[in-house]
One Martini backbone bead per residue (centre of mass of N, CA, C, O) as a GRO file, in nm:
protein
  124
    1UNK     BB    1  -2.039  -2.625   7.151
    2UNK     BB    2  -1.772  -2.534   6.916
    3UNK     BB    3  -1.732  -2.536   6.609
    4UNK     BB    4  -1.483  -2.697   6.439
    5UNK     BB    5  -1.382  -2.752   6.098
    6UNK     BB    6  -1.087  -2.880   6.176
    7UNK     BB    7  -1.046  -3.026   6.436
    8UNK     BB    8  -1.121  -3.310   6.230
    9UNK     BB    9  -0.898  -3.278   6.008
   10UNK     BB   10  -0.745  -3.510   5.765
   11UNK     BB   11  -0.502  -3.583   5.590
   12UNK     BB   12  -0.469  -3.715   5.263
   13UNK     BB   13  -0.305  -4.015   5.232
   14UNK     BB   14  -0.051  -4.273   5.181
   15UNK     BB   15   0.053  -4.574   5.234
   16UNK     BB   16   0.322  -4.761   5.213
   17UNK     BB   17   0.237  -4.978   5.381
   18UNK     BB   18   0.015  -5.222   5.581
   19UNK     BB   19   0.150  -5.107   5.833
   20UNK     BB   20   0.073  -4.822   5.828
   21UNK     BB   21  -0.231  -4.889   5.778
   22UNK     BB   22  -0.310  -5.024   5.990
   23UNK     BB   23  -0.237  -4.801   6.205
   24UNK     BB   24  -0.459  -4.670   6.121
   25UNK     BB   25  -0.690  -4.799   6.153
   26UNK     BB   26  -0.663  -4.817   6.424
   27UNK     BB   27  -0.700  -4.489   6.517
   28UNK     BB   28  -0.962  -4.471   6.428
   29UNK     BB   29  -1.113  -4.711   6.600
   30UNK     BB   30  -1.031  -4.526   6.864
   31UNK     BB   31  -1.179  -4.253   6.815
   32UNK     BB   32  -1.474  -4.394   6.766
   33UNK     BB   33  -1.468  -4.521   7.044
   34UNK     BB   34  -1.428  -4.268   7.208
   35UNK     BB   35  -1.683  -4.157   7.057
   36UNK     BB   36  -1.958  -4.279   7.183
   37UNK     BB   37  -2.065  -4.101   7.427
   38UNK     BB   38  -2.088  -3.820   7.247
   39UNK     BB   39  -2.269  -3.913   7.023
   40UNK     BB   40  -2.514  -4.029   7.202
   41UNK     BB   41  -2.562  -3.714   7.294
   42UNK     BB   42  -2.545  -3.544   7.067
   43UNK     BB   43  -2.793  -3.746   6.912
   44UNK     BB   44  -2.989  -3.929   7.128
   45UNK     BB   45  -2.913  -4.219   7.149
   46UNK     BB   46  -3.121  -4.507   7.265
   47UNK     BB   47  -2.850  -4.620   7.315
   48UNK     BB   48  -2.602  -4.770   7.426
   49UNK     BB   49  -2.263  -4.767   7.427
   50UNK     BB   50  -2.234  -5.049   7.361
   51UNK     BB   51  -2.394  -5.074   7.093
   52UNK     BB   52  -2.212  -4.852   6.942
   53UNK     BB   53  -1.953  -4.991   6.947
   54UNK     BB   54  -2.035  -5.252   6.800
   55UNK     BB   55  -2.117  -5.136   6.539
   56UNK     BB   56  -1.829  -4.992   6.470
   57UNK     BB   57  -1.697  -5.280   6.465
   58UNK     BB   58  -1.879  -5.385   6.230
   59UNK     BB   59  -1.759  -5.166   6.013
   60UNK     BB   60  -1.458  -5.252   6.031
   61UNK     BB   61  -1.487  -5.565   5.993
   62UNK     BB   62  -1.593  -5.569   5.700
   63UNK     BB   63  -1.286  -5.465   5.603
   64UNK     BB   64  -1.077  -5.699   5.721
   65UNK     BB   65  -0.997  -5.833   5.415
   66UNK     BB   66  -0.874  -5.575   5.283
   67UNK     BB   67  -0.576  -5.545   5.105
   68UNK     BB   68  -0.533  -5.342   4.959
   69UNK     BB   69  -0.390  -5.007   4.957
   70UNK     BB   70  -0.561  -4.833   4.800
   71UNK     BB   71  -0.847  -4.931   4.956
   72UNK     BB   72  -0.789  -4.863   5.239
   73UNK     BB   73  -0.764  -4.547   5.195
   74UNK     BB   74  -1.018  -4.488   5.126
   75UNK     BB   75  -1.160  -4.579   5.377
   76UNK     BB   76  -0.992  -4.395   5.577
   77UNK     BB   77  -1.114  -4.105   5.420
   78UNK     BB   78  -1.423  -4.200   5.485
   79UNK     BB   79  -1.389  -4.213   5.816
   80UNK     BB   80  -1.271  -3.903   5.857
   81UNK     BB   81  -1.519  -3.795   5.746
   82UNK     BB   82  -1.742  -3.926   5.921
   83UNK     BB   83  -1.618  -3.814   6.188
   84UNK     BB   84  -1.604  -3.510   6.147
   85UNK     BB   85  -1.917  -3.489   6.090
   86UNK     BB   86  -2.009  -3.622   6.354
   87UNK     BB   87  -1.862  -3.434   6.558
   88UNK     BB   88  -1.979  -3.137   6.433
   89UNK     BB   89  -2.284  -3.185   6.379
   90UNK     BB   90  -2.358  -3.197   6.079
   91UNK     BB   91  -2.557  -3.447   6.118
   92UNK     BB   92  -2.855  -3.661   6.169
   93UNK     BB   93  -2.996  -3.859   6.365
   94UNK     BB   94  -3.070  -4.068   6.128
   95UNK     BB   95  -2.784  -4.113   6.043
   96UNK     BB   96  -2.740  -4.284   6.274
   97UNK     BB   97  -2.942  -4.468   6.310
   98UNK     BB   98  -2.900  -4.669   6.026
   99UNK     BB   99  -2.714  -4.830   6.181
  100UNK     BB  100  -2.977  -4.941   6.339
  101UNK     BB  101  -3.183  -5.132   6.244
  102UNK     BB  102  -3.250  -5.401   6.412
  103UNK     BB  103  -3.324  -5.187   6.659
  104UNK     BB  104  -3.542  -5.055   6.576
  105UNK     BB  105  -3.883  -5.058   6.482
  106UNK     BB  106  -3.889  -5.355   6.311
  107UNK     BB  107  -3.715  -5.263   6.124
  108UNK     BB  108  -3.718  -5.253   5.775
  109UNK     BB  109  -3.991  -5.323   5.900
  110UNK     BB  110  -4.252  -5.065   5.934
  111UNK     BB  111  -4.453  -5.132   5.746
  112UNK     BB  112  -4.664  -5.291   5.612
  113UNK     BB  113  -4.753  -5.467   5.312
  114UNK     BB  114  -5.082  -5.457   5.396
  115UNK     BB  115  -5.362  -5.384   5.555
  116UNK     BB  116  -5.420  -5.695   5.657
  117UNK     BB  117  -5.158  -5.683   5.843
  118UNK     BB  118  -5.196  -5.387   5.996
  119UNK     BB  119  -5.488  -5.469   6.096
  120UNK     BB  120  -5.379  -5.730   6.275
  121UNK     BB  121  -5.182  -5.577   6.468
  122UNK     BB  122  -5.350  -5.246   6.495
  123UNK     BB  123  -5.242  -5.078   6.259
  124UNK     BB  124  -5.312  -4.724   6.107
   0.00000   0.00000   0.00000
């Protein structure tokens, strides 16, 4: 597949009223959401669909309740940003993976706290 760097770039602009930045949230959304399988594959993500999916749902729910308008324009230009950035595969798999830390293998607990802990569990 061929990078093409404007391909996925949009401009940046402000929303009129919160009806027009809603319609532009849901648009990001489904871009997002749509864009879960080729994610998957192009970054060799070892979780199912179901569960990027789930992920980028809980991304957007997180700012599901901020009023402001200068404040949404500003999260919609970082989500045109991270969409961009991740579907030209400027990013590396590990920035993809980040977004699972409970799924990986411990969550965020990698390493033990002490050795006594890390000998009892069997890890080297």
């Amino acid at each position: 597949m061929a990078v093409t760097p404007t391909q996925f770039a949009v401009t940046t602009r402000q929303s009129a009223n919160l009806d027009e930045a809603k319609r532009r949230v849901l648009k990001a959304y489904r871009e997002w959401i749509r864009a879960a399988p080729e994610i998957q594959t192009m970054y060799s993500v070892p979780h199912p669909v179901s569960a990027i999916r789930t992920r980028m749902r809980q991304e957007f729910e997180r700012n599901r309740f901020v009023n402001k308008l200068s404040v949404i324009d500003v999260l919609l230009m970082k989500s045109n940003v991270d969409y961009q950035e991740t579907m030209n595969f400027w990013r590396q798999t590990n920035h993809i993976m980040n977004y699972f830390k409970q799924e990986n293998f411990r969550g965020e607990k990698r390493l033990p706290a002490n050795f006594m802990e890390g000998f009892l569990e069997g890890r080297n």
